[in-house]
N, C-alpha and C positions, 0 to 999 in steps of 0.2 A: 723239419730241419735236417739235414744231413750231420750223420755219425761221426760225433765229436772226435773219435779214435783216426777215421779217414782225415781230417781235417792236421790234422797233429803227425799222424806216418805217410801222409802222401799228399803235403801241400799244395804239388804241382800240378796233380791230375784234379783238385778243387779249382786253382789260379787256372786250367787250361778252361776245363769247361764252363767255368763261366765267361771266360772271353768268348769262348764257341757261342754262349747263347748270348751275346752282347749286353751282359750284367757288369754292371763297375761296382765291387766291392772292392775292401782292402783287407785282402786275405792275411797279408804280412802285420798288419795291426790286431787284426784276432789272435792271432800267434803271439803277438809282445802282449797280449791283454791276457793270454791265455797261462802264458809263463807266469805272468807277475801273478795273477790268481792260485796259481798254484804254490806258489813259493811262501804267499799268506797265510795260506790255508795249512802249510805245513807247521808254520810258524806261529799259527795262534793254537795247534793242536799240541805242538810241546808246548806251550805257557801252561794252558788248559790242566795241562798233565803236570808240571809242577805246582799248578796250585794245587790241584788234588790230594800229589803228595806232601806238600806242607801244611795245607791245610790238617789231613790229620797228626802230622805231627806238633803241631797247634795245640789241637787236640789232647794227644795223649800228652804233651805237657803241663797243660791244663789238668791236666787229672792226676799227676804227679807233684801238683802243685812246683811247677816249676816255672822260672822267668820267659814268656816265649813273646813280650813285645819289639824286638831286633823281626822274629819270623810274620809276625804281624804286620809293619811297618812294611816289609819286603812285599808281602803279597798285594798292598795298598797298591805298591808299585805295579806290581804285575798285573795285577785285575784295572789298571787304568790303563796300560798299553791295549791288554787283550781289547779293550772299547773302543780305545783308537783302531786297531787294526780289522776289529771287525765293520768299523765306519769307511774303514780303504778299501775292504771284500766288498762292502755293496756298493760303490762307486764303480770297482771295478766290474763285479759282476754286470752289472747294468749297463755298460758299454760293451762288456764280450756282447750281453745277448742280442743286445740293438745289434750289432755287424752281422751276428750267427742266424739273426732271424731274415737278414736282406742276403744271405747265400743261397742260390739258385740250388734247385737238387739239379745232381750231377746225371746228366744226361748218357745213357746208354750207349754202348759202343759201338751199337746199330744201326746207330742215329747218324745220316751222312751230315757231315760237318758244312755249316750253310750261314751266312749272316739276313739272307732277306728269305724271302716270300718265292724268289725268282727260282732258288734254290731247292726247292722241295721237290720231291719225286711221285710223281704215277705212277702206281704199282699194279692197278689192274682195272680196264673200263667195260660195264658191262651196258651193252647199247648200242646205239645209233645214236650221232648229233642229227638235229637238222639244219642247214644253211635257212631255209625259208623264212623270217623273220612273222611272228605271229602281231597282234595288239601286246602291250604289255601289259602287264596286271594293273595298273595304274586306271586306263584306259577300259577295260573290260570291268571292273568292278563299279567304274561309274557308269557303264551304259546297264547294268546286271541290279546298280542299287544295294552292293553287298558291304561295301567296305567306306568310310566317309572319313578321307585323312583331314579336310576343311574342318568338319567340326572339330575333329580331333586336337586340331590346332589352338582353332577358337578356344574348345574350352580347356585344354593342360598347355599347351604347346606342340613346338613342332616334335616329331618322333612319337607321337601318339597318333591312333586312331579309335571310331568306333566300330564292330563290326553289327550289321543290319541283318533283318530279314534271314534270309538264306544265310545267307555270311555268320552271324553269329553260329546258325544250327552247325553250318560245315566246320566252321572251327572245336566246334563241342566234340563233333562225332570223330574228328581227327585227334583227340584228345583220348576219349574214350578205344578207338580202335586202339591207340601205340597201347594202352594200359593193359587191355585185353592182351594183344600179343604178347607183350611180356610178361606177363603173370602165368599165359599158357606154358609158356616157356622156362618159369622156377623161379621167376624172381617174386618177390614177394614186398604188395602194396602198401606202401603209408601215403598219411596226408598231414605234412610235416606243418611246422610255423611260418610265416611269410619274413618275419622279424627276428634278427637275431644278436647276439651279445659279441661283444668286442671278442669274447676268450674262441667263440665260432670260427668268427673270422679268422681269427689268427690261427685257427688248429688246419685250418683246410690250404693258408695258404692266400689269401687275398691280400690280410694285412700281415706289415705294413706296403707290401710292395704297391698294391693296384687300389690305394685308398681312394686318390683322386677320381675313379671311376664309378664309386659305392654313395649309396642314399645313404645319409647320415644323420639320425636323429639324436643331435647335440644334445638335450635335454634330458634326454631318457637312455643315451648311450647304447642306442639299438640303431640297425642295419637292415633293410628291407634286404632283401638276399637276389645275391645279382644270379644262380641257380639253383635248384633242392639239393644240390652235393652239398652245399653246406650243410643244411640240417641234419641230411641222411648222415652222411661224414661223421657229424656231432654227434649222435645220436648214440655212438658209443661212446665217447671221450671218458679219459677214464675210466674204462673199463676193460675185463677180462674178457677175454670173449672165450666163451668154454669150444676146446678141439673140436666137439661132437656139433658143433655149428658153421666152421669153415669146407668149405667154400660159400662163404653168405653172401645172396644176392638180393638186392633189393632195388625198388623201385617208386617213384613219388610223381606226379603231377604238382606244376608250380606257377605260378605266374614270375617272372623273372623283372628285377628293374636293374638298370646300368646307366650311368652318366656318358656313358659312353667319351668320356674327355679326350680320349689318344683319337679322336676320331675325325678329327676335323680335316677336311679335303678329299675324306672318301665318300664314294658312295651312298647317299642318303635317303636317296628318292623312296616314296612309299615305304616298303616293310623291308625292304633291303637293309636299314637298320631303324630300331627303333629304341628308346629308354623302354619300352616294358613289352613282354613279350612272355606265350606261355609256351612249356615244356617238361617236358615228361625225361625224366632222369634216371641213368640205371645207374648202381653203386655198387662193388665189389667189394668184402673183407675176406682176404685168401691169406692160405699159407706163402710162406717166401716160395718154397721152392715151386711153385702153382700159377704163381702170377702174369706169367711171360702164356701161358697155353688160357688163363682167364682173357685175356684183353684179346686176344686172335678168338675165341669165343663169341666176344662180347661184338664182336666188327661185325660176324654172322649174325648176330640177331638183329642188328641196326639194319644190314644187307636185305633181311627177310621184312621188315618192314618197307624197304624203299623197292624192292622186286613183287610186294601186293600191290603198291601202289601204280605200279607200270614204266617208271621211273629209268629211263639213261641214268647212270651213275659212277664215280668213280673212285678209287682209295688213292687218298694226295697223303705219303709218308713225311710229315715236317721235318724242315732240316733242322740243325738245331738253334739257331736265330732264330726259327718261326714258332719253337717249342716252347710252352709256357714254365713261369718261374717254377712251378712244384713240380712240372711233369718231368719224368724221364724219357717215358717219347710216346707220342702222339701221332693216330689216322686219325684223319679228317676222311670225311665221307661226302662227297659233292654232286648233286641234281643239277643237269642242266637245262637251262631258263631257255623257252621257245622264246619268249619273248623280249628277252633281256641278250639272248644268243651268246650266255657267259653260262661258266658254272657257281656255282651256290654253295657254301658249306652251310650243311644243314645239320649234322654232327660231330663232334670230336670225340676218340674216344682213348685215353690216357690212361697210360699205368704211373703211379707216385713212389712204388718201392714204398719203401717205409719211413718214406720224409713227410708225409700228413697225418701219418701216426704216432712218427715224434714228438712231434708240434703237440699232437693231440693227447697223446700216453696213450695209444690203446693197442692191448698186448693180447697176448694166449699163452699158455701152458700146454705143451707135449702128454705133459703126464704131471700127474697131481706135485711131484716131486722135482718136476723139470724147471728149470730155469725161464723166468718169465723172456717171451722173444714178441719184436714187434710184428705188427700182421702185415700185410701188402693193400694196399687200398687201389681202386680202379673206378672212372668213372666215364659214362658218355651220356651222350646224348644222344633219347630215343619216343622221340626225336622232337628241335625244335620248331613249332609251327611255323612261322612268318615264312622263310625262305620255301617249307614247303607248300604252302596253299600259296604262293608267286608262280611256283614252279605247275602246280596243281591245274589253277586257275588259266594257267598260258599253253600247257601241254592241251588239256581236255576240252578251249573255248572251240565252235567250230563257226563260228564268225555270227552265230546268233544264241547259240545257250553253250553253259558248261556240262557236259557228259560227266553224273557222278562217277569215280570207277568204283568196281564191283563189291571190293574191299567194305566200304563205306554204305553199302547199302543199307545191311540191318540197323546201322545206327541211323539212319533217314528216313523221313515220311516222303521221300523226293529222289526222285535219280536223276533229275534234268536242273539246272538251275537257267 
């Protein structure tokens, strides 16, 4: 959540940027919810303090054997408001936080101001397009045997597949290679939970905004995890993270599922989108002042996986319409499809500031005696499969096998599919 202090001394640059990323909250209700809370709180903390001191004076009456039911009687009074009015703090509270939790973090001043998609900016293409229009992945995997969206269908629905034969191994070793590179590179592997608790969701930023979107297990009050940023994310919550550990980078492999709801009328065909899908996540816990050279970091190593691969590719800077509710601004990183003759985002990779660590409490100390400060969190995608084995698959078919690239060998009994 964004710095209750920002929200209180500069209401306007909260109201601007969340019109920027096309969020309708009511800024000016958190403000009247925000006063009245405070005016409470003042209010039951003199009471509080008059009982205190009547109370001992009660007290020492009592012990002077003197008359003190007038002081008695009095504090009957007091100690029944103070109930009432702590019954009007948690009504209130509970309405600031509901508004506080549906405020967008406030998007960096970087970030060229944009309402759609149309809007975003190319910032640097490393490549060649080709015009020549190849098979699509669609097409190639059923003459190859690798991928079977019909079963897929049959047995879960549509936006699943299986992958076969070849297909399965290529996806494992695309799995395996991103893990190896980034590990070479300092981040450091987990193998998080698939499922996770309402307090996750909420620390990273999905709920309540992008509920309709998340697998939701009514019963048991658990979330299949629409990417490992949550877990990893969670994985401190509530905690210190000791100086001597930032810049912490880390890394997890996941299978990802999403209802995908805002999605209807785009693009669907084959693995162009799917409800489940695996990938490999990188996760950032930095200092504040670190953060902005972490994410220009983090783009190079996404870059160095899609430049083993052979990959045209390109950095799309989101305007801020296109920028998601936590982030403050986000590279997309896009492959383009031989066979689709579109590009593909195949990662995003986002700085939070310190509004998923709000959410979440996870802090640092400077020095044992420093004042606790929240960390910076950062996270991309590295990278997700589906878009890249379309991409893979169309680039490398030469109209009778797929040529593995070179990258992918050691994870393979096979260079040719």
């Amino acid at each position: 959540m964004i710095d209750i202090n920002i929200l209180r001394e500069n209401p306007e640059l909260v109201k601007q940027s969340a019109e920027n990323k096309n969020a309708k909250v009511d800024i000016d209700k958190a403000l009247e919810l925000d006063e009245i809370r405070r005016k409470i709180i003042v209010e039951v903390e003199n009471l509080k303090a008059l009982r205190n001191k009547v109370t001992q004076e009660i007290a020492d009456a009592k012990k002077n054997k003197e008359d003190a039911q007038s002081k008695i009687d009095e504090m009957r009074g007091v100690s029944s408001k103070i109930k009432e009015l702590d019954a009007q703090l948690s009504e209130v509270e509970a309405n600031f936080n509901d508004i506080l939790l549906q405020i967008p973090n406030i998007h960096d001043e970087s970030v060229p101001v944009g309402k759609t998609e149309n809007e975003n900016i190319i910032t640097k293409t490393v490549g060649e397009t080709t015009t020549e229009k190849k098979p699509d992945h669609i097409e190639i995997a059923k003459r190859l045997g690798i991928l079977d969206f019909e079963r897929g269908a049959k047995v879960s629905g549509s936006g699943f597949a299986f992958y076969t034969g070849k297909g399965a191994a290529l996806e494992r070793a695309l799995i395996n290679f991103f893990l190896d590179e980034n590990t070479s590179r300092g981040y450091y592997e987990m193998m998080t939970p698939f499922m996770v608790n309402e307090e996750s969701m909420r620390g990273t930023g999905q709920l309540p905004k992008m509920a309709e979107d998340m697998y939701h297990m009514q019963e048991d009050n658990m979330y299949m995890i629409p990417t490992a940023e949550v877990p990893l994310t969670n994985f401190h919550r509530d905690d210190m993270i000791p100086y001597s550990e930032l810049n912490k980078q880390i890394c997890g492999y996941s299978p990802c599922f999403r209802r995908e709801a805002g999605s209807y009328g785009k693009d669907v065909r084959g693995f162009l989108r799917v409800h489940q899908f695996n990938k490999v996540e990188l996760v950032k816990f930095t200092k504040p002042e670190d953060s902005w050279t972490e994410l220009d970091k983090m783009v190079v190593d996404v870059e160095n996986l899609l430049t083993k691969l052979g990959f045209t590719y390109r950095l799309n800077q989101l305007c801020t319409g296109d920028t998601s509710f936590a982030s403050a601004k986000t590279i997309d990183l896009e492959v383009w499809s031989e066979g689709e003759q579109n590009w593909l985002e195949v990662s995003s990779c986002s700085n939070f500031v310190d509004f998923q660590a709000r959410r979440a409490n996870i802090r640092f100390k400077r020095t044992a005696d420093s004042k606790p400060e929240f960390v910076h969190t950062l996270n991309g995608s590295a990278l997700a499969t589906p878009r890249i084995l379309v991409a893979l698959i169309e680039k490398y078919y030469d109209g009778e096998k797929i040529n593995i690239p070179e990258c992918l060998h050691p994870y393979l009994r096979f260079k040719t599919i």
